[in-house]
N, C-alpha and C positions, 0 to 999 in steps of 0.2 A: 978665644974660642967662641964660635957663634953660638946663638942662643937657641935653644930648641926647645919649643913647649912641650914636647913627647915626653921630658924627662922631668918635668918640672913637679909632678905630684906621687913619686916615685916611694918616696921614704916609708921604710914598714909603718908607721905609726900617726902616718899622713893622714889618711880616712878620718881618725877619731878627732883628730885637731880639727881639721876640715869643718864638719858637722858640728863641733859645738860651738863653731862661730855662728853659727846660723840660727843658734839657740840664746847664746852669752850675749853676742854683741847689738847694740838695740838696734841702731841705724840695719844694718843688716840683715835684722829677724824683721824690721820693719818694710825693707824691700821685698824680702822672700813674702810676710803677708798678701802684698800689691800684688807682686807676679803670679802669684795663686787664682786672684781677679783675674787677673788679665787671661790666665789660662783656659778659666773656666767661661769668661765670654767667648773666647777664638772655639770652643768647643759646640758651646751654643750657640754660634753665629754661622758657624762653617760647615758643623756635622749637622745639626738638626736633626739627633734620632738613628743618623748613618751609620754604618757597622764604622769599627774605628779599627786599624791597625798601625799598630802605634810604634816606631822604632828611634828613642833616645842615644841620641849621639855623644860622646865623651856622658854620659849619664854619670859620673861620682858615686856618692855617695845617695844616688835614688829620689832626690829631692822630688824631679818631673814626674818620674815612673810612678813614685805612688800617690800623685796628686789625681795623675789620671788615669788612673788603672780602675776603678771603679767606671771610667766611661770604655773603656775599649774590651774587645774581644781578645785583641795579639798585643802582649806586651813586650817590648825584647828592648834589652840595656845593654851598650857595650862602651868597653872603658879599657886603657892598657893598665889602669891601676889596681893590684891586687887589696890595697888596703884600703881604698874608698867604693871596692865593690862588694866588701868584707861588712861593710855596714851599709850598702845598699842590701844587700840579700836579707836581713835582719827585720826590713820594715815591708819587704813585699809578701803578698801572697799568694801569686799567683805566676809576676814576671820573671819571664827567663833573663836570666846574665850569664855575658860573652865576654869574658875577658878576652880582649885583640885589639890592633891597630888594624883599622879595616882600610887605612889609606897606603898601608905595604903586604897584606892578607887578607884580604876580602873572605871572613869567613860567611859571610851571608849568601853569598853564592848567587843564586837567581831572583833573592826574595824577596818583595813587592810590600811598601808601607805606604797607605793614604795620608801620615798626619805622619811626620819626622821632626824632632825637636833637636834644639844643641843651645845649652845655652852655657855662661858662664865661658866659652872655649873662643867662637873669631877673634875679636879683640884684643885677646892674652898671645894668640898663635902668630909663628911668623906671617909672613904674608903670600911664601913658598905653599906653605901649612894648610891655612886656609882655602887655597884654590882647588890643591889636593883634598882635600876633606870635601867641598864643596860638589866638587865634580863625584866623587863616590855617591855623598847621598844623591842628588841627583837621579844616579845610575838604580836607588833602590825607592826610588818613587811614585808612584802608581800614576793616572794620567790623569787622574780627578783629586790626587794629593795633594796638601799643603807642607811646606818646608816653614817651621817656627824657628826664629833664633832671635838672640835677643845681642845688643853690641853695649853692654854696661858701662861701657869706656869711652860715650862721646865724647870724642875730642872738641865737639862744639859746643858742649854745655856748658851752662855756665861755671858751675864747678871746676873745671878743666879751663876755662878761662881766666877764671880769677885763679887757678894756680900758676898760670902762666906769667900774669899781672905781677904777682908776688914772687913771681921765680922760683917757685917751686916744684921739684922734682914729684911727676904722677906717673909711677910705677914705668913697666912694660908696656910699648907698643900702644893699643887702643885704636879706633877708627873713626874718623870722617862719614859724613853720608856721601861725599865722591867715592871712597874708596868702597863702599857698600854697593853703589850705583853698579859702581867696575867689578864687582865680584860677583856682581846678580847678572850681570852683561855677556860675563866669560863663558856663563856656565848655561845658560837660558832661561834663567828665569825672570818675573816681573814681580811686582813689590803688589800684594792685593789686599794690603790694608797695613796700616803703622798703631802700636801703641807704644804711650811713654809713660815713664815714670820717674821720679827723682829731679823736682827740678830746684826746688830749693835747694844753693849751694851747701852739700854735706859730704863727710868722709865717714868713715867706718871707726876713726878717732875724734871726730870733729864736729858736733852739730852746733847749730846756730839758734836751733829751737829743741825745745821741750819735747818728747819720743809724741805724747798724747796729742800736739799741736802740730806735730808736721805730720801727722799719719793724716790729719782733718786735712790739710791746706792739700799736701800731695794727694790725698782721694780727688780733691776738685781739680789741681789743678792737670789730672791724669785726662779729665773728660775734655782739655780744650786743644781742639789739633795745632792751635799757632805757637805749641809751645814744643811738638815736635823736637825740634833740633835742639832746644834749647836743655833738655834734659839726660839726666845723666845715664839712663838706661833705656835703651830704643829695642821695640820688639818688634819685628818685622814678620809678618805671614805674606808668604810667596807662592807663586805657582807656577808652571811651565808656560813662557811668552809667549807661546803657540795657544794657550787656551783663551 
C-alpha cells in the first residue's frame, strides 16, 4: 500500500504527542527556537509595517499561527487533523481554523493571502502531494505575496549524509534543492531569499553537542549562506517568477 501523508497525523490523541515534542525534546524545542528568528526576520524584511494576511498551510498544532499572529491582520490555519487543531485552537486568539484538505475541497474559495507559510509538510508528502498542495496555495496568493516553507529533510546535509555513510535508515522521503528547484518550476514561482538552520550533524535522539553549545554554534552558523545546502532545515521565501 502506497504511503500517503494525508493520513499520517490522523490518530485522536496525535495533537497532544505532537506538541510536547516540541516542548520535551531539546534538539527539537531547539530548532522550533531558530525557526521563530527566522520567522520574525522574513517578517521584518518582507512586510516592513505591510498589512499581513497570513494563511498557514497543513498549520498542526498552531506552532506558525501564533508566532505570527501578533504581526497580521487575517490569520487562518487549516489542517485535515482534528486532533492537532484541537490544541492549535487552545493557544490562538484571535485565528480562525479550517479543518479541510484544501488540495480535494478548496474550502477557501476565492481568498487572497500576502504571506502563506507550510512548514513541517513538503518533505514528509509524497511528491504527487506536494505539487497538489503547491499548485492550491499558489492559487490563494496575492501578487505581492510570499510563499514560506521550510524542507527540514535536506537530503544534502550533512546529517543526511553521514546517515547515509553509516547506512542508516532517515525516515520518510525528504528533499534535494533539485527537487525544490522542480517544484518552485512547476508551479511559477522563484526562490527570493534562503534561510538555514541545523547544520551541525544532530537527530532529535542524537546530538553531538551540549543543547547550550549548539544553540551558540547554529545561531552563527545560521548567518553564513555557504552553508545553505549543507544544513538540515532549509526555509525558502518565494514569489511569483513573473515578479
Amino acid at each position: 500500500m502506497l504511503f500517503d501523508y494525508r493520513k499520517s497525523h490522523l490518530a485522536p490523541d496525535y495533537g497532544q504527542a505532537y506538541e510536547r515534542r516540541f516542548h520535551e525534546n531539546p534538539y527539537r524545542s531547539l530548532m522550533w527556537e531558530l525557526e521563530q528568528r527566522v520567522l520574525t526576520r522574513i517578517v521584518e524584511l518582507f512586510y516592513n509595517g505591510r498589512t499581513i494576511r497570513h494563511l498557514d498551510f497543513a498549520c498542526g498544532t498552531g506552532r506558525i499561527l501564533a508566532h505570527l499572529e501578533n504581526f497580521t491582520t487575517t490569520s487562518v490555519g487549516v489542517d485535515l487533523s482534528p486532533s492537532m487543531l484541537e490544541v492549535a485552537r487552545q493557544k490562538l486568539e484571535r485565528g480562525e481554523i479550517i479543518e479541510a484538505d484544501i488540495t480535494r475541497n478548496d474550502v477557501l474559495g476565492d481568498r487572497k493571502f500576502n504571506l502563506i507559510t507550510a512548514f513541517r509538510f513538503f518533505p514528509n508528502a509524497q511528491p504527487q502531494l506536494r505539487l497538489q498542495t503547491m499548485r492550491q496555495l499558489v492559487k490563494h496568493l496575492d501578487t505581492d505575496g510570499f510563499i514560506v516553507f521550510n524542507n527540514h529533510k535536506n537530503l544534502s546535509s550533512l546529517t543526511y549524509r553521514l546517515a547515509r555513510l553509516l547506512r542508516r535508515r532517515s525516515g520518510n522521503y525528504g528533499m534535494n534543492i533539485t527537487e525544490v528547484q522542480n517544484l518552485l518550476s512547476e508551479v511559477g514561482l522563484k526562490v527570493a531569499k534562503i534561510y538555514h538552520i541545523g547544520v551541525i550533524p544532530s537527530t532529535e535522539n542524537h546530538r553531538l553537542l551540549p543543547r547550550p553549545l549548539l544553540r551558540i554554534l547554529e545561531a552563527a552558523l545560521s548567518r553564513c549562506a555557504i552553508f545553505h545546502n549543507l544544513a538540515q532545515n532549509v526555509i525558502f521565501v518565494c514569489k511569483c517568477a513573473e515578479r
